[in-house]
C-alpha positions as a printed NumPy array, in Angstrom:
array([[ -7.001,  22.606,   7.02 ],
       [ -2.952,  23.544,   6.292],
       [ -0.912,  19.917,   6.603],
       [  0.456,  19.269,   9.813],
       [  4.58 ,  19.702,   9.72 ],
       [  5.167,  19.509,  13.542],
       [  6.423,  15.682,  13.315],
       [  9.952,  16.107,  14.357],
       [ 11.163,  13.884,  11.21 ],
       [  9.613,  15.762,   7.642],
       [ 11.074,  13.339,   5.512],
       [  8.884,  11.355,   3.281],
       [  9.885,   8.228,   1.664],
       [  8.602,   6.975,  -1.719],
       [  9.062,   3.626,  -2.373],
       [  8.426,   2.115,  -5.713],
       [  8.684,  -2.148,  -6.436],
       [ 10.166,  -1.895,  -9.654],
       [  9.887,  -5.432, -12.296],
       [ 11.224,  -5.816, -15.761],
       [  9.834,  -1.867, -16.084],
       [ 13.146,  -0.898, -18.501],
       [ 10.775,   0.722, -21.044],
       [  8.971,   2.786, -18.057],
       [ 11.504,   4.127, -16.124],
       [ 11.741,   7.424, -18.665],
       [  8.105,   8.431, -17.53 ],
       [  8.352,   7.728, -13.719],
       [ 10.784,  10.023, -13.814],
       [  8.781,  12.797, -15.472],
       [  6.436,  11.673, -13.098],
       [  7.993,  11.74 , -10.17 ],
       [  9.353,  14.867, -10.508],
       [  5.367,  16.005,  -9.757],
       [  5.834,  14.663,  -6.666],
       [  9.02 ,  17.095,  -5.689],
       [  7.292,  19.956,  -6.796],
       [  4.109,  19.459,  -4.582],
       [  6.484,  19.227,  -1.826],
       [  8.771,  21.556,  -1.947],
       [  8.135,  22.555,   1.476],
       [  9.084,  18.721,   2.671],
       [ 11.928,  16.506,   2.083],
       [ 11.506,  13.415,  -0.055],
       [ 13.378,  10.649,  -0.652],
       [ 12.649,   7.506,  -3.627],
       [ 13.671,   4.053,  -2.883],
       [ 13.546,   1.967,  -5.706],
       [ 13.656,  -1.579,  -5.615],
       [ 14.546,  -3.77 ,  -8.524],
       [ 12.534,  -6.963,  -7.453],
       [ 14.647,  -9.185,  -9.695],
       [ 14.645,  -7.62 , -13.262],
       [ 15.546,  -9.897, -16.525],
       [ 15.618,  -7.13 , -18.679],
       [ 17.999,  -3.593, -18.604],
       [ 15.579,  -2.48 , -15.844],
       [ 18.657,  -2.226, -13.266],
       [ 20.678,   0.03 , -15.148],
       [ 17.967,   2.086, -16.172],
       [ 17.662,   3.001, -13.08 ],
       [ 21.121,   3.507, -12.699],
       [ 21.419,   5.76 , -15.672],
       [ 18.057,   7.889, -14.341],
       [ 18.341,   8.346, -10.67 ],
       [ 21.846,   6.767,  -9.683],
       [ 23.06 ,  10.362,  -9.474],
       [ 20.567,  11.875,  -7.27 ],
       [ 21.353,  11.92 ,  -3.261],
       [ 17.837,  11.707,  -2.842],
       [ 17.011,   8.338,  -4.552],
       [ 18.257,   4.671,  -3.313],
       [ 18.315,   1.628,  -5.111],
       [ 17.803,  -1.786,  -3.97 ],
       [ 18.59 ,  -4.749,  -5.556],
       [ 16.877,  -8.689,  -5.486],
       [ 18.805, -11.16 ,  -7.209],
       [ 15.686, -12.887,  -7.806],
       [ 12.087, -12.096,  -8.299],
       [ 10.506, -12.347,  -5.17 ],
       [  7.384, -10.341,  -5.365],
       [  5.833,  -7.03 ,  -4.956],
       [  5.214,  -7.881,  -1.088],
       [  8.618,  -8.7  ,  -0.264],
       [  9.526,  -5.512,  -2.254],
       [  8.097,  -3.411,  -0.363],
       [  9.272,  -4.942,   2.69 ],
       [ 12.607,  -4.455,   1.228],
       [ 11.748,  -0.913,   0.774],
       [ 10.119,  -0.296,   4.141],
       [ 13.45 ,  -1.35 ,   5.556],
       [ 15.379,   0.748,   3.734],
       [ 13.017,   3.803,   3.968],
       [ 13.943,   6.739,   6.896],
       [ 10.708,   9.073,   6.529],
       [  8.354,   9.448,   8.98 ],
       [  5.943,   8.646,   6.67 ],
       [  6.329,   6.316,   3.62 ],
       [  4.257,   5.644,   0.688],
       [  4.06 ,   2.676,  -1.39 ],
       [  3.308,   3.489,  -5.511],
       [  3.047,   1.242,  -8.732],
       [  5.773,   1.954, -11.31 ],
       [  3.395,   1.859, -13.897],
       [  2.328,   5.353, -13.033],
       [ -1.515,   3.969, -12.744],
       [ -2.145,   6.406,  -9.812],
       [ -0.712,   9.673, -10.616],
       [  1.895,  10.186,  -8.08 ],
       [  1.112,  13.613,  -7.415],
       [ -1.85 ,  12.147,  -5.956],
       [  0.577,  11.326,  -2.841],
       [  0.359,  14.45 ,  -1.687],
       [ -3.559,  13.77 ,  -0.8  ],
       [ -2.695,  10.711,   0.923],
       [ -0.535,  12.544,   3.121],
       [ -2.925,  15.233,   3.981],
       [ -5.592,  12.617,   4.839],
       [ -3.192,  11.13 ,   7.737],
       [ -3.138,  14.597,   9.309],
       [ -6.413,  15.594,   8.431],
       [ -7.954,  12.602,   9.912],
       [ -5.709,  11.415,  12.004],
       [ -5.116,   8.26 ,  10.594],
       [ -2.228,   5.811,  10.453],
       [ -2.582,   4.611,   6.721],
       [ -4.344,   6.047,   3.887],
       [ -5.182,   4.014,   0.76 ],
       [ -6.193,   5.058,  -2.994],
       [ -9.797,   4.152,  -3.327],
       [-10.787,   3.996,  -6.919],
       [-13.915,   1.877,  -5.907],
       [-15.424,   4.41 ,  -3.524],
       [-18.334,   5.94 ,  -4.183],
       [-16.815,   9.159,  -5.657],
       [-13.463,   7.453,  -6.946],
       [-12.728,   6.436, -10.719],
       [-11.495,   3.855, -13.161],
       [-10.459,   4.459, -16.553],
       [ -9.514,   1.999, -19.844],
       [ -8.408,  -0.699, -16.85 ],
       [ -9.196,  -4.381, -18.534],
       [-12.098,  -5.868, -17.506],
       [-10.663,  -8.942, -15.832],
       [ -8.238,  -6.583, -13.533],
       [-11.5  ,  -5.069, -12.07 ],
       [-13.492,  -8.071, -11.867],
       [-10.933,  -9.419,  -9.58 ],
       [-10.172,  -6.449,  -7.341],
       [-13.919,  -5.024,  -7.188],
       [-14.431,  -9.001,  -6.5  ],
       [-11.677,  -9.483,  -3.643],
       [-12.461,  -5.844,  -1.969],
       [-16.168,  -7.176,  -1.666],
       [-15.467, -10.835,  -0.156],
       [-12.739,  -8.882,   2.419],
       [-15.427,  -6.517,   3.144],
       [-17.198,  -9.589,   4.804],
       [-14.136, -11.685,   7.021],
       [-11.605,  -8.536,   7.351],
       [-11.72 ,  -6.351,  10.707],
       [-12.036,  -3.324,   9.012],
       [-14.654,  -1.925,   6.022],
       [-13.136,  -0.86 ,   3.145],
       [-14.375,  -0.128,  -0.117],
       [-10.66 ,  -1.082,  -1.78 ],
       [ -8.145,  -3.536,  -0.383],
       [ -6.039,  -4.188,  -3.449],
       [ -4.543,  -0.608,  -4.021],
       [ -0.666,  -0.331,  -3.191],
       [ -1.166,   3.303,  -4.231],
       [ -1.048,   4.177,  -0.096],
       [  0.317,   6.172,   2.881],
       [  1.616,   5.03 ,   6.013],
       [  3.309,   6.212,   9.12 ],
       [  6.313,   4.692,  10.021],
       [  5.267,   3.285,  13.276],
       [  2.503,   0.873,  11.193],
       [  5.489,  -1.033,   9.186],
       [  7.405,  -1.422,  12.421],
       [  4.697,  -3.244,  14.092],
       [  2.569,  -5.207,  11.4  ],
       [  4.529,  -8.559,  10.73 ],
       [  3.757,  -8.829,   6.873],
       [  4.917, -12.291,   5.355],
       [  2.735, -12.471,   1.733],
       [  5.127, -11.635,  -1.253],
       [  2.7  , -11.293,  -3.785],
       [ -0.02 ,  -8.815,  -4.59 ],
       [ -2.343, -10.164,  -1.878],
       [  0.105,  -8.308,   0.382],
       [ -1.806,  -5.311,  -0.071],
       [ -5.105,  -6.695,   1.286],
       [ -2.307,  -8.191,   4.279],
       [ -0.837,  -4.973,   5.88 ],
       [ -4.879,  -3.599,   6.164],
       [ -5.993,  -6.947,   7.84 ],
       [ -3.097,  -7.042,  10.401],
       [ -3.04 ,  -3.223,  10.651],
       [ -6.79 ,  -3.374,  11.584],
       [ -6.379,  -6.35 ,  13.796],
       [ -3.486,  -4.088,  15.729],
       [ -6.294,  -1.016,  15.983],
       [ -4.315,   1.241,  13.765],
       [ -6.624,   3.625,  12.078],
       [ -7.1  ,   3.468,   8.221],
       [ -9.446,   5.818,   6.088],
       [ -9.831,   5.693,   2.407],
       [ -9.491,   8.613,  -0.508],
       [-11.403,   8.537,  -3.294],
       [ -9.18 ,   8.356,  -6.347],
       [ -9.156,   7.286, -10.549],
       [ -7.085,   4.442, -11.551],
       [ -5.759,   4.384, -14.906],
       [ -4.88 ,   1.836, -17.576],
       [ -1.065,   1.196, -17.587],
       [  0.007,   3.19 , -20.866],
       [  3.519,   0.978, -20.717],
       [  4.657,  -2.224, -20.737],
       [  2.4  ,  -5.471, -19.609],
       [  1.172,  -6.42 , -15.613],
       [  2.912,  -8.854, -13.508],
       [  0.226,  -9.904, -12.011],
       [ -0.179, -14.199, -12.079],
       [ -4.119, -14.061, -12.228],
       [ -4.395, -17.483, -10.94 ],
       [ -1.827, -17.611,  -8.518],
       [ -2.956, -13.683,  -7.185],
       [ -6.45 , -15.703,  -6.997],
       [ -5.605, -18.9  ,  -5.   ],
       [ -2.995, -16.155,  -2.265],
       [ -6.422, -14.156,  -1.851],
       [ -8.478, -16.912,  -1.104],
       [ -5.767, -18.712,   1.225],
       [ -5.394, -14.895,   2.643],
       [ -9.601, -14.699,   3.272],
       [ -9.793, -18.556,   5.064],
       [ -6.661, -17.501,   7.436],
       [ -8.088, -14.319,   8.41 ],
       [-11.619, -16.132,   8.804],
       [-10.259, -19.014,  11.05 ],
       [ -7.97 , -16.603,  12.931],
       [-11.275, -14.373,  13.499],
       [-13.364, -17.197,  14.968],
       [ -9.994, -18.501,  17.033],
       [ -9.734, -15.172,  18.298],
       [-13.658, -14.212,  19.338],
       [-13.468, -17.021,  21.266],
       [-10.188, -16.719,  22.901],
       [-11.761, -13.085,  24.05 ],
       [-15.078, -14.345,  24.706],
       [-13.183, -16.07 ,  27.149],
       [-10.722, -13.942,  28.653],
       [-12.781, -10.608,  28.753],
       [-14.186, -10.936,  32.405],
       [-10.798, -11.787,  33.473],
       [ -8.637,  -8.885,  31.808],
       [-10.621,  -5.561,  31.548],
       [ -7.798,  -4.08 ,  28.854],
       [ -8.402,  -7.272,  26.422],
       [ -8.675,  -5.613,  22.763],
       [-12.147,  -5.922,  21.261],
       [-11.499,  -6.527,  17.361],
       [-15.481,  -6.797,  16.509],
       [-15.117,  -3.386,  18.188],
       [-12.443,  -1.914,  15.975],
       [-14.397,  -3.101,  13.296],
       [-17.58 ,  -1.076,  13.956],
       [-15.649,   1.676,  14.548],
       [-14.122,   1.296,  11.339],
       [-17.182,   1.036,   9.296],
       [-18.531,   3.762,  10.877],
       [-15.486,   5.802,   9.385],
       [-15.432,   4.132,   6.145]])
């Protein structure tokens, strides 16, 4: 089934959290410039956003994409985190669908270009890289990174409204109507497991395709494995609590307002999908 081009706006927006990635920025561009050639028959635009850099990271990208009318780049004094980067970028983003990548290049960002086609295809509202479904892949990634996400995705799999078999991917597409209305407030890398849980709660559709994760060839993680742990677990109580708060609020309410939105519903349908 061809894509579907009828959405008035065909621009797609790219953005990509960038951190102390000076040494990287040579092969995103190589690697990016995949991503132009799959679409040529779209326009796309790149917002980078330099969450904070300490290193030469800034005018890197300066140097590499400064030039080019179809990249932007965003600056944070500080580091502030991957989630408030891609807030940053959302906001600064004019597509009618955006996607989210890692610089490290640990998806292949050609692979956006599935993502895409699984919105139309399906009609869904987000799609996320799944390297932990059943036909996805992971290759060289350390043991410890897939202990905690293949640990996290299974423990949201149990309080979140929705049945995934990955939560922790940022590799992802969205339309543009799902960052207008999902209030996201995490900054770090529980963010990712965020937008699903409050995009689910809102009844916006999300379907999974199966993809390999790579190791990161360079440069080190950001990741702060203990902090990453303690935002996931405070992230899994909230949406537990707010669960219960909420059956019972509808429990409630139901006989009294016919149009009241039926979460434990959303979330059978959503298995059902997954």
């Amino acid at each position: 089934m061809p894509v579907n081009y009828s959405e008035p706006n065909d621009l797609i927006s790219v953005v990509v959290p960038v951190y102390n990635e000076e040494a990287g920025i040579a092969q995103l561009q190589e690697r990016l410039e995949s991503v132009r050639e799959k679409w040529q028959e779209r326009r796309v635009e790149f917002v980078f956003v330099n969450d904070g850099s300490a290193d030469n990271t800034q005018q890197a990208l300066e140097n590499t994409f400064g030039q080019n009318p179809d990249c932007r780049i965003v600056k944070h004094t500080v580091n502030r985190g991957i989630g408030a980067a891609f807030r940053t970028g959302f906001s600064n983003s004019h597509g009618a669908i955006i996607c989210t990548i890692d610089a490290d290049c640990s998806y292949g960002p050609e692979n956006l270009y599935s993502l895409v086609r699984a919105l139309d295809e399906q009609g869904a509202d987000i799609a996320v890289a799944s390297p932990y479904h059943p036909q996805g892949r992971v290759e060289g990634v350390p043991r410890w990174r897939l202990v905690l996400s293949k640990g996290c995705s299974m423990f949201y799999r149990m309080v979140a409204p929705v049945r995934l078999y990955t939560y922790t991917s940022v590799f992802r597409a969205y339309r543009k109507q799902v960052v207008e209305a999902v209030d996201l407030r995490e900054n770090g890398f529980v963010s990712a497991a965020e937008v699903l849980i409050r995009a689910a709660e809102q009844g916006f559709r999300i379907t999974e395709v199966p993809m390999t994760l790579h190791a990161r060839k360079i440069g080190q993680t950001k990741m702060k494995i203990l902090r990453t742990i303690r935002e996931h677990l405070k992230l899994m109580a909230k949406n537990v609590v707010g669960a219960g708060n909420h059956q019972a609020s509808e429990t409630k309410s139901s006989t009294g307002n016919p149009n009241a939105v039926n979460t434990k519903l959303i979330a059978e349908a959503q298995k059902g999908r997954s």
